[in-house]
mmCIF file as gemmi writes it, N, C-alpha and C atoms, coordinates in Angstrom:
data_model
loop_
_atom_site.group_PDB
_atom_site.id
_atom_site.type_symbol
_atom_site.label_atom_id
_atom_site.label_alt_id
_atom_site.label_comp_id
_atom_site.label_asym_id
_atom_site.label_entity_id
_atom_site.label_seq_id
_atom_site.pdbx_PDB_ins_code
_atom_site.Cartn_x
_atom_site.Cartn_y
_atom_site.Cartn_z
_atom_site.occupancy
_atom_site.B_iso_or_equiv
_atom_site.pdbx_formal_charge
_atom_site.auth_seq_id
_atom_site.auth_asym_id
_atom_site.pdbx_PDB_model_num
ATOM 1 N N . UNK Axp A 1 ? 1.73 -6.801 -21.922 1 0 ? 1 A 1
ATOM 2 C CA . UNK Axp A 1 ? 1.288 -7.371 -20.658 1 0 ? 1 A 1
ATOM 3 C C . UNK Axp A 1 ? 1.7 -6.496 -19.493 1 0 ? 1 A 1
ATOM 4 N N . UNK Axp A 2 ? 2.612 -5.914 -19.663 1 0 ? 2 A 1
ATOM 5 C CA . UNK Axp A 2 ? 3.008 -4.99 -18.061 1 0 ? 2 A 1
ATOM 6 C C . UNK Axp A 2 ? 2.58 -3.738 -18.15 1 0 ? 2 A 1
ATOM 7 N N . UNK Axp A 3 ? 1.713 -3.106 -19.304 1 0 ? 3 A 1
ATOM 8 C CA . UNK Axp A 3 ? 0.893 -2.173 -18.996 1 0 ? 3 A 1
ATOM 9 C C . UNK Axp A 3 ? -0.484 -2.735 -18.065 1 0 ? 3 A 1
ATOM 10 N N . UNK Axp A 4 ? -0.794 -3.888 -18.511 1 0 ? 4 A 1
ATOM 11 C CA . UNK Axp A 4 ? -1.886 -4.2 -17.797 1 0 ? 4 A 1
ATOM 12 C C . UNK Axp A 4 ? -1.87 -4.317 -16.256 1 0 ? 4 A 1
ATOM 13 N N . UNK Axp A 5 ? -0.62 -5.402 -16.123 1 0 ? 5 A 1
ATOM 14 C CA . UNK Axp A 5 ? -0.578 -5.443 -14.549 1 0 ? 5 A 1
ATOM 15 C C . UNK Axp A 5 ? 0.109 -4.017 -13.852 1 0 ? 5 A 1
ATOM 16 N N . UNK Axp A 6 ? 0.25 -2.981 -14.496 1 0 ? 6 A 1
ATOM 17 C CA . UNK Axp A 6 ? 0.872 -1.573 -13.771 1 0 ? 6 A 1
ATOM 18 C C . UNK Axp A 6 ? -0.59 -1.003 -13.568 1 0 ? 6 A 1
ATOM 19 N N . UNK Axp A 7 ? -1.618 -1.534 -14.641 1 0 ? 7 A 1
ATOM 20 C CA . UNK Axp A 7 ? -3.05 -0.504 -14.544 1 0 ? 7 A 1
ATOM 21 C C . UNK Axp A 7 ? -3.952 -1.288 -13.657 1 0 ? 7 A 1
ATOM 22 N N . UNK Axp A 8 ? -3.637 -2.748 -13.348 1 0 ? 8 A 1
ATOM 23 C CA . UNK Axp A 8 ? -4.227 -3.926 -12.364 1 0 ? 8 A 1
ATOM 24 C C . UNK Axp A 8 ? -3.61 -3.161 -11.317 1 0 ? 8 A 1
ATOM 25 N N . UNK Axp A 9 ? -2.603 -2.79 -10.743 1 0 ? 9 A 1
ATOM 26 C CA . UNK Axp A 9 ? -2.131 -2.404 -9.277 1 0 ? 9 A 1
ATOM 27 C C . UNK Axp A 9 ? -2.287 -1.011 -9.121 1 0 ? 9 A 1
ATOM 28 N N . UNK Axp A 10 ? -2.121 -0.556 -9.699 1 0 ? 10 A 1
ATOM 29 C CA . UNK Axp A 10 ? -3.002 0.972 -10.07 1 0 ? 10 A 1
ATOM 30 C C . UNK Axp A 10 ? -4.193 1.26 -9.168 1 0 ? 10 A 1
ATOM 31 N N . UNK Axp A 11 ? -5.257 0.547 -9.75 1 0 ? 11 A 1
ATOM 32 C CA . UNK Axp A 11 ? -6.472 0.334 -9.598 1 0 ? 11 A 1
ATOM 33 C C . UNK Axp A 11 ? -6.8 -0.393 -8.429 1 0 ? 11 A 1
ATOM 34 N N . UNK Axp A 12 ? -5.964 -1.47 -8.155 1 0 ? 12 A 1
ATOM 35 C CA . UNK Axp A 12 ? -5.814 -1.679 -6.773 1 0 ? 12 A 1
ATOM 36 C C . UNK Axp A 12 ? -5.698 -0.965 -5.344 1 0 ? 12 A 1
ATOM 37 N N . UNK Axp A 13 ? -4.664 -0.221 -5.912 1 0 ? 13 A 1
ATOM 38 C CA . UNK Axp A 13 ? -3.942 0.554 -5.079 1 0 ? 13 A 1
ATOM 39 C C . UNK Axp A 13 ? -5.361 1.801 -4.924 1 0 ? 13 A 1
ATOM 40 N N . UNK Axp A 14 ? -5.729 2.049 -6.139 1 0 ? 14 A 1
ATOM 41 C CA . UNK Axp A 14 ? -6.432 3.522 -5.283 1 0 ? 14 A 1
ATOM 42 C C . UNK Axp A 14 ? -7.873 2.568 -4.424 1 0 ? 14 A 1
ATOM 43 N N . UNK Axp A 15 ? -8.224 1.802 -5.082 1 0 ? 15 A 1
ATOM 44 C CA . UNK Axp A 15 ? -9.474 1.454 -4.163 1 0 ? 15 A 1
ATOM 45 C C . UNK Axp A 15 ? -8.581 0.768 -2.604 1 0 ? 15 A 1
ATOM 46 N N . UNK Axp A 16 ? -7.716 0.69 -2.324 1 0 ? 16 A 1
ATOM 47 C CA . UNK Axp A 16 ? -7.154 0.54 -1.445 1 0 ? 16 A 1
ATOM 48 C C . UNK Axp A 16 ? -7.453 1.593 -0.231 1 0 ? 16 A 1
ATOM 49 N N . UNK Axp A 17 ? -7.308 2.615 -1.152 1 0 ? 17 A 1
ATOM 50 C CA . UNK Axp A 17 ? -7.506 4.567 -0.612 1 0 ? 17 A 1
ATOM 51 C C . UNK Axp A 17 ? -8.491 4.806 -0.265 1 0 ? 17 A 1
ATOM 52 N N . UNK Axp A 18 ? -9.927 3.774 -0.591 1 0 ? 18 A 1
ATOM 53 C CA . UNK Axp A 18 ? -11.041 3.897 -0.487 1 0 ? 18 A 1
ATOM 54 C C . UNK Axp A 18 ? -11.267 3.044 1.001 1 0 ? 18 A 1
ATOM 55 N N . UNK Axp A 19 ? -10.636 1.615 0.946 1 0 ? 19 A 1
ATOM 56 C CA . UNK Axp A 19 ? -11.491 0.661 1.927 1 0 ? 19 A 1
ATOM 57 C C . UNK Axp A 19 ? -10.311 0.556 3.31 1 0 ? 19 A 1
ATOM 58 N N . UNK Axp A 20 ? -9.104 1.089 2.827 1 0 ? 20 A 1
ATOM 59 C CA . UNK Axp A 20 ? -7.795 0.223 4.29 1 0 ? 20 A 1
ATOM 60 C C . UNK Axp A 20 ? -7.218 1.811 4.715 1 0 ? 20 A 1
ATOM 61 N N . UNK Axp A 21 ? -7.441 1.802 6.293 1 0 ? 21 A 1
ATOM 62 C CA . UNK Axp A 21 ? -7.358 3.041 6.964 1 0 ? 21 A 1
ATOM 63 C C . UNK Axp A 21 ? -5.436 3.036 6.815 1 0 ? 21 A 1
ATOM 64 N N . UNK Axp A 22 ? -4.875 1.786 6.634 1 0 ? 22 A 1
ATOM 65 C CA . UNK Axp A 22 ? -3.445 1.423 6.569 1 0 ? 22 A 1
ATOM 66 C C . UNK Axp A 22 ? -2.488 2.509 5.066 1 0 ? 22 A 1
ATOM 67 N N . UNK Axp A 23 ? -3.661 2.009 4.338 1 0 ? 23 A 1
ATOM 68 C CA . UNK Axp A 23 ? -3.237 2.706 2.979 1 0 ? 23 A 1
ATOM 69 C C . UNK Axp A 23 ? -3.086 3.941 2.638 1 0 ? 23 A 1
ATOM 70 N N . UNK Axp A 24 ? -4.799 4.224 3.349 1 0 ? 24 A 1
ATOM 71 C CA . UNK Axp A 24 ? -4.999 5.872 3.397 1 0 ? 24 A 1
ATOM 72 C C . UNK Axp A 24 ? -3.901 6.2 3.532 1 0 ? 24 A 1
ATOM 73 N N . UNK Axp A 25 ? -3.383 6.056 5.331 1 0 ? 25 A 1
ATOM 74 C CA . UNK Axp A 25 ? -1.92 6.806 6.013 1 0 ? 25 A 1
ATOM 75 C C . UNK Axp A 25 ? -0.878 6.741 4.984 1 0 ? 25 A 1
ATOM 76 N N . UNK Axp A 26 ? -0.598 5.527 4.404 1 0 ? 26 A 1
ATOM 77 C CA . UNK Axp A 26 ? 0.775 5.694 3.425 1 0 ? 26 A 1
ATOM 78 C C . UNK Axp A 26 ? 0.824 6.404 2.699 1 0 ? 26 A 1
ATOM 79 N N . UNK Axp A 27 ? -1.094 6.177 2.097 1 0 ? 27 A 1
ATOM 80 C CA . UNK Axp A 27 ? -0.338 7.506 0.808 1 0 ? 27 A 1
ATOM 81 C C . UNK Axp A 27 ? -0.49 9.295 1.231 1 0 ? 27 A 1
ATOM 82 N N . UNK Axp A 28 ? -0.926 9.09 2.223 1 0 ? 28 A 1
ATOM 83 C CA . UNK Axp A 28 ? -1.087 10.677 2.578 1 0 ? 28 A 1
ATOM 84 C C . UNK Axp A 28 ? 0.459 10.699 3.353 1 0 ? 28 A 1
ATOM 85 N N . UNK Axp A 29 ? 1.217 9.862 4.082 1 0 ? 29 A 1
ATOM 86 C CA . UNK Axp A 29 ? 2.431 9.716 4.535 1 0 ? 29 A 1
ATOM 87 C C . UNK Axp A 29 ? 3.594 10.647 2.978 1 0 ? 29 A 1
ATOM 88 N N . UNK Axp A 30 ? 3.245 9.577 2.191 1 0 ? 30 A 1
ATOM 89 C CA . UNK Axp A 30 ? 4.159 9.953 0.65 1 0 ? 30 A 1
ATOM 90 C C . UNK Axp A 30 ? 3.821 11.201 0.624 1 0 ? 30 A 1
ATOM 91 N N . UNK Axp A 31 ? 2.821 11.67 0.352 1 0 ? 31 A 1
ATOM 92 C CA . UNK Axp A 31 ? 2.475 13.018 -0.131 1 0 ? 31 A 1
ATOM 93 C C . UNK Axp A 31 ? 2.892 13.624 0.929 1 0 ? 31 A 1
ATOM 94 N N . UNK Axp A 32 ? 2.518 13.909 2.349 1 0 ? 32 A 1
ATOM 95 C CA . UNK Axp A 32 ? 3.173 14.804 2.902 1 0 ? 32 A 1
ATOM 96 C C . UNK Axp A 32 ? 4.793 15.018 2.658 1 0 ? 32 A 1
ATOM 97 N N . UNK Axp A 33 ? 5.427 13.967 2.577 1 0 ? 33 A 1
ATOM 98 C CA . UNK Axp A 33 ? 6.891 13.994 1.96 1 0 ? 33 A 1
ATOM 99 C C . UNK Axp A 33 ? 7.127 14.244 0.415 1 0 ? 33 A 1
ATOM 100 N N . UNK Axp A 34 ? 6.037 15.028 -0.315 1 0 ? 34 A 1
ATOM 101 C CA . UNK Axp A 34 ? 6.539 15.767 -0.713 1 0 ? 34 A 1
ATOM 102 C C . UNK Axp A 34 ? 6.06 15.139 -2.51 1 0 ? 34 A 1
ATOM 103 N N . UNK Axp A 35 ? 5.659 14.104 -2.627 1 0 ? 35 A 1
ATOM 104 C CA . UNK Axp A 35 ? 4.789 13.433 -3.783 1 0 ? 35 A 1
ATOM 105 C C . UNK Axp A 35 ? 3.687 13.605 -4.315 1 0 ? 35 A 1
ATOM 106 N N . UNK Axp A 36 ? 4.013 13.464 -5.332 1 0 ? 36 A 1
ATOM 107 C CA . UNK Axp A 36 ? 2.353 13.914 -6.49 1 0 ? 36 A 1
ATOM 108 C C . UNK Axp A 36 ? 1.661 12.323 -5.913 1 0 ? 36 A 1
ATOM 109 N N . UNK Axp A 37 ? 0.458 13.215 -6.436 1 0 ? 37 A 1
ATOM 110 C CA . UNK Axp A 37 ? -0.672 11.915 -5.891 1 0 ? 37 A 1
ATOM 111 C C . UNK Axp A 37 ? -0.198 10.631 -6.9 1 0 ? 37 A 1
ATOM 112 N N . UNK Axp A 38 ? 0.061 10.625 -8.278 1 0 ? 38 A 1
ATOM 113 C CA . UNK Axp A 38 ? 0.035 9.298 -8.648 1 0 ? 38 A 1
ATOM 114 C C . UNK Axp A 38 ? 1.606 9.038 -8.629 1 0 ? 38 A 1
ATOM 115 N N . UNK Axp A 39 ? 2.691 9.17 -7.834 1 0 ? 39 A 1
ATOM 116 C CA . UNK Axp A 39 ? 4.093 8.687 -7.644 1 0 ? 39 A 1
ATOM 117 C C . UNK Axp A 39 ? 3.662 8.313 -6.069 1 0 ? 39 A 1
ATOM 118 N N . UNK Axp A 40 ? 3.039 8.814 -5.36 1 0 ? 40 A 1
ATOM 119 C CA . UNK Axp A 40 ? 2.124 8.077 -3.91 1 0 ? 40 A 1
ATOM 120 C C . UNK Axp A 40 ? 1.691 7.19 -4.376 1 0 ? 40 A 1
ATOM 121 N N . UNK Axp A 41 ? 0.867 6.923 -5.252 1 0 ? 41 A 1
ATOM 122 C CA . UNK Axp A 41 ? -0.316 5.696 -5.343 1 0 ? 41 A 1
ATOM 123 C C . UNK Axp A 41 ? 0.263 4.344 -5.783 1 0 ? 41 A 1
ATOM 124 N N . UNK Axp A 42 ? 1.661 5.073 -6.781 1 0 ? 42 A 1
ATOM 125 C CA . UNK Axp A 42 ? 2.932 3.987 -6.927 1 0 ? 42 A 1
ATOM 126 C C . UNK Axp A 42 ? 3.298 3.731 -6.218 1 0 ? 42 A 1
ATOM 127 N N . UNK Axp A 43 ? 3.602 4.358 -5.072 1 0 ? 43 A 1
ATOM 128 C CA . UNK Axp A 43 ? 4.508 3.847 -3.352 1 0 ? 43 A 1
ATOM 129 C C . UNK Axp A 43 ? 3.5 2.705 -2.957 1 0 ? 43 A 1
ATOM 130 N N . UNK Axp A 44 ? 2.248 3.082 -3.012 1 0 ? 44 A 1
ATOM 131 C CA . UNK Axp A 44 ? 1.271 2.417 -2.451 1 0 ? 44 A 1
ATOM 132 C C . UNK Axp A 44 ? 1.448 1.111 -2.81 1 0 ? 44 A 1
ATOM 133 N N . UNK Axp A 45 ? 1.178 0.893 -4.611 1 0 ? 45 A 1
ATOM 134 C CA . UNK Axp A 45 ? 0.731 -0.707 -5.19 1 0 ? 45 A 1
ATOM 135 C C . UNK Axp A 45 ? 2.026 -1.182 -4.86 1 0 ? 45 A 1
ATOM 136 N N . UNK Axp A 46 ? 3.462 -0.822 -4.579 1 0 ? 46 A 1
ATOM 137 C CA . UNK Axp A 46 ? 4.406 -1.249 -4.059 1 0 ? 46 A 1
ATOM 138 C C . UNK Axp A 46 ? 4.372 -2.006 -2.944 1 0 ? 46 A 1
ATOM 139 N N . UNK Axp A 47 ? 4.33 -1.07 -2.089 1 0 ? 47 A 1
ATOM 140 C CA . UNK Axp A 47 ? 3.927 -1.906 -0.439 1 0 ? 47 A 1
ATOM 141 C C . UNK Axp A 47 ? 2.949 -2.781 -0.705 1 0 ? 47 A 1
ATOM 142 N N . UNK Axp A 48 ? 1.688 -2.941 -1.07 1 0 ? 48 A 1
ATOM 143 C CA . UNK Axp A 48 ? 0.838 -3.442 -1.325 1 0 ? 48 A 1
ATOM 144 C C . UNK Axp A 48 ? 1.471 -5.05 -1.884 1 0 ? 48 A 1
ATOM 145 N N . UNK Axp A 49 ? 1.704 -4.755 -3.113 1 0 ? 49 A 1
ATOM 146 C CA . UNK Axp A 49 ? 2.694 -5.808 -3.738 1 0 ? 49 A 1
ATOM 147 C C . UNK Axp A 49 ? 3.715 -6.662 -2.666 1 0 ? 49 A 1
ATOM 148 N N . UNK Axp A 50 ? 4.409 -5.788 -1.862 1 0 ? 50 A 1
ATOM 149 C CA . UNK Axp A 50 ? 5.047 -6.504 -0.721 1 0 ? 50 A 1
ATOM 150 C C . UNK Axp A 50 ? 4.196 -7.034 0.557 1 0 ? 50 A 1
ATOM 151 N N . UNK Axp A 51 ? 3.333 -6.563 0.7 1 0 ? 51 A 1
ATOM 152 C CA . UNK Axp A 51 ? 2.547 -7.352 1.674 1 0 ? 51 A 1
ATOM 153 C C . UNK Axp A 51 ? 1.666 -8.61 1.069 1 0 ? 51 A 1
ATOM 154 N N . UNK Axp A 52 ? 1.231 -8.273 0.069 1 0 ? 52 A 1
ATOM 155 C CA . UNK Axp A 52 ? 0.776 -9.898 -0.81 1 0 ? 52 A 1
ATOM 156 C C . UNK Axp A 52 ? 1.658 -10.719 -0.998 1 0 ? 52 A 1
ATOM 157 N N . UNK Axp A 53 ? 3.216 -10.646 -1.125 1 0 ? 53 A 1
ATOM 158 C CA . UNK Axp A 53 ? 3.904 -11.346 -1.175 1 0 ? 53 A 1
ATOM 159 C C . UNK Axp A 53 ? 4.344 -12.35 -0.134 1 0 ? 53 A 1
ATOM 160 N N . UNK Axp A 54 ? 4.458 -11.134 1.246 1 0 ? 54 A 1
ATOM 161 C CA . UNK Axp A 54 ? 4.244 -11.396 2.48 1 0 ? 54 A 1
ATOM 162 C C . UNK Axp A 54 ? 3.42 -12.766 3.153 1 0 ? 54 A 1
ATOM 163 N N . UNK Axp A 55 ? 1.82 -12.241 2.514 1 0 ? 55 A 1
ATOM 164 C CA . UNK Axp A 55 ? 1.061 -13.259 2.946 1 0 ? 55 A 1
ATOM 165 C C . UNK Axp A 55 ? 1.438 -14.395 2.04 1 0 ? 55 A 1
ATOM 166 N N . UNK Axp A 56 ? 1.613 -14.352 0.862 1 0 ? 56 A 1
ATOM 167 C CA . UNK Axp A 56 ? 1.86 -15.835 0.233 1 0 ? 56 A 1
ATOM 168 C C . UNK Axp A 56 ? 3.221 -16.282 0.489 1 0 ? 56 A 1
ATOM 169 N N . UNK Axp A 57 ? 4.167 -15.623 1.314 1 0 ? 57 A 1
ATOM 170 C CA . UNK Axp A 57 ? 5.13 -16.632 1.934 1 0 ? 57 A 1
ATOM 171 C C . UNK Axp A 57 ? 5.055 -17.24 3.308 1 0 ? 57 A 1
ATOM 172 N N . UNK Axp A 58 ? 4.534 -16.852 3.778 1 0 ? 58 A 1
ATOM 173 C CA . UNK Axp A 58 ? 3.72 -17.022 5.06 1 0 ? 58 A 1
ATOM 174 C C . UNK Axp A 58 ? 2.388 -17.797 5.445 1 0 ? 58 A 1
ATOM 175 N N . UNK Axp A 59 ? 1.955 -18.014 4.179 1 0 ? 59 A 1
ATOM 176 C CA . UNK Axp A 59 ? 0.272 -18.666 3.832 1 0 ? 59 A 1
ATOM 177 C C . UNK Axp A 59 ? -0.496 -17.895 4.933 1 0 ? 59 A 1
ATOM 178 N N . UNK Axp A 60 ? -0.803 -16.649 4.893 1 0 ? 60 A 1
ATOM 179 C CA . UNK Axp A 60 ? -1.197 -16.314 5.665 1 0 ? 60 A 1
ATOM 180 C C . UNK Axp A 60 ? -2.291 -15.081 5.132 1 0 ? 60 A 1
ATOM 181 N N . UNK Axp A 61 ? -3.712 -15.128 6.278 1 0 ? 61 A 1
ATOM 182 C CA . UNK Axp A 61 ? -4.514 -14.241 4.73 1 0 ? 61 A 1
ATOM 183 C C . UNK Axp A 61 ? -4.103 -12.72 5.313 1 0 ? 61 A 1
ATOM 184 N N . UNK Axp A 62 ? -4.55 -11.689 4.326 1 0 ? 62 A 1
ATOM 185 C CA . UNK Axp A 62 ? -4.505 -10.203 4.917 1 0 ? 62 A 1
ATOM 186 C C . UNK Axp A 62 ? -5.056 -10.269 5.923 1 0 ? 62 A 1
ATOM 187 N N . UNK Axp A 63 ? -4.527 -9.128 7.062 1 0 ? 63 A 1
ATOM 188 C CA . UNK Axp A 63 ? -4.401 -8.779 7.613 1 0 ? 63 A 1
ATOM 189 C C . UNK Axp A 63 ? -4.461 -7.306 8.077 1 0 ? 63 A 1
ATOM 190 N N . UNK Axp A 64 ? -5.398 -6.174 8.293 1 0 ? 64 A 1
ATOM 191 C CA . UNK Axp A 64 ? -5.029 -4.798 8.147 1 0 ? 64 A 1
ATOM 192 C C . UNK Axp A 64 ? -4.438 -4.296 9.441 1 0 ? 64 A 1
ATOM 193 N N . UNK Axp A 65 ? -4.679 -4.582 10.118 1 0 ? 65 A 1
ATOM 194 C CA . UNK Axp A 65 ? -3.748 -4.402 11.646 1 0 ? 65 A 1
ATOM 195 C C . UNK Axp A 65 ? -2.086 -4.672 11.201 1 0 ? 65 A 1
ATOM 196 N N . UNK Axp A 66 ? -2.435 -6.15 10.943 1 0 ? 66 A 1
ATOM 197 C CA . UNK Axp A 66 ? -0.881 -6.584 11.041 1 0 ? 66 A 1
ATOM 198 C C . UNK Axp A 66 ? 0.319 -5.495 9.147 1 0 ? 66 A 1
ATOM 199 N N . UNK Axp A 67 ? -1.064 -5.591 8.433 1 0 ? 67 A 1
ATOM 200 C CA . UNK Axp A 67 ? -0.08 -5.091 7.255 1 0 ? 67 A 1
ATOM 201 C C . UNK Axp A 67 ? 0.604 -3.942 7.323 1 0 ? 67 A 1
ATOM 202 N N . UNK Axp A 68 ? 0.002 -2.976 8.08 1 0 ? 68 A 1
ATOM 203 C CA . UNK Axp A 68 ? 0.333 -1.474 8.342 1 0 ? 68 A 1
ATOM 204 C C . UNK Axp A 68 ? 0.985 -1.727 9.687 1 0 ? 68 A 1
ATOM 205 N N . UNK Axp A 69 ? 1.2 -2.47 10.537 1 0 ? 69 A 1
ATOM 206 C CA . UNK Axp A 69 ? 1.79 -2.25 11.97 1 0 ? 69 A 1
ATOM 207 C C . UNK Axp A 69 ? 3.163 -1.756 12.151 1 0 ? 69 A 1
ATOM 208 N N . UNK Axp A 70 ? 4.286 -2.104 11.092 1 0 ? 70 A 1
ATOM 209 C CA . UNK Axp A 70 ? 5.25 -1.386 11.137 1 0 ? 70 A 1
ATOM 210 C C . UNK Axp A 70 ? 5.108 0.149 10.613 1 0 ? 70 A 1
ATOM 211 N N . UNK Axp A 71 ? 4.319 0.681 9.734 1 0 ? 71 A 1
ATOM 212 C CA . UNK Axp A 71 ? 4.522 1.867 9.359 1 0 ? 71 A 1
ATOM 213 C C . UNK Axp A 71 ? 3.859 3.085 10.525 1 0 ? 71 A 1
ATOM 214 N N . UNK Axp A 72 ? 2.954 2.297 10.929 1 0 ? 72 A 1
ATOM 215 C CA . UNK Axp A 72 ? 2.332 2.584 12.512 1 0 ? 72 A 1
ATOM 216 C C . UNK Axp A 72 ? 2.952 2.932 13.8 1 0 ? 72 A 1
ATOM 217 N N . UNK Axp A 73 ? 3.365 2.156 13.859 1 0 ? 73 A 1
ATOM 218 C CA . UNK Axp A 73 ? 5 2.213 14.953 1 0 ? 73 A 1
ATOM 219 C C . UNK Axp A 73 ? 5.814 3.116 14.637 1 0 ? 73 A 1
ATOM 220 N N . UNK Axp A 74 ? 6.22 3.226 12.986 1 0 ? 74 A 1
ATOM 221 C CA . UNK Axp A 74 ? 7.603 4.324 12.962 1 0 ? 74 A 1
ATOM 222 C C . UNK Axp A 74 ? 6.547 5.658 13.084 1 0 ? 74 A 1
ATOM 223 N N . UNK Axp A 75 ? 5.157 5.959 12.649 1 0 ? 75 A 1
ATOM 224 C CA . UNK Axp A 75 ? 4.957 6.999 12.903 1 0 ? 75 A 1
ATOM 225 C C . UNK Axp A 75 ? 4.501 7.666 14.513 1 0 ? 75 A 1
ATOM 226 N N . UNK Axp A 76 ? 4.604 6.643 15.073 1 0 ? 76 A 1
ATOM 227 C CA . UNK Axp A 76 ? 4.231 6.861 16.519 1 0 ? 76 A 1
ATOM 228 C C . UNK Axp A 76 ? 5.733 7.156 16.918 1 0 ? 76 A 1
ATOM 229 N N . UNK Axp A 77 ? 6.853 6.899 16.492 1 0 ? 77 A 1
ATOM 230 C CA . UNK Axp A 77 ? 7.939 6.986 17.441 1 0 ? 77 A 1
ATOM 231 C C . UNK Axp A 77 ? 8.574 8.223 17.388 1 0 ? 77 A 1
């Protein structure tokens, strides 16, 4: 079973790369620091994973403004 849900967030994660301008930045963020594309795409279903968690403690739906707004900020500062 936890190959599946590693290849479920996986797969998540890259079409993520495809549709959320939030995601893009992270994983090109990882990689500029120095990461292979699929140990990025792991950073990714991570955060990802923490922001779904986010919204279900919060009952609150996604958000792409609000999900990326802190990583936004530290790169602006």
């Amino acid at each position: 079973m936890g190959d599946r849900l590693v290849d479920a967030l996986s797969a998540q994660a890259f079409s993520a790369l495809q549709a959320s301008p939030g995601a893009r930045a992270y994983h090109d963020k990882q990689r500029d620091r120095g990461l292979g594309h699929r140990p990025a795409l792991r950073q990714l279903a991570n955060r990802l994973v923490g922001i779904l968690h986010g919204c279900l403690k919060t009952r609150t739906c996604y958000d792409e403004t609000t999900a990326w707004l802190h990583h936004a900020e530290k790169a602006a500062a």
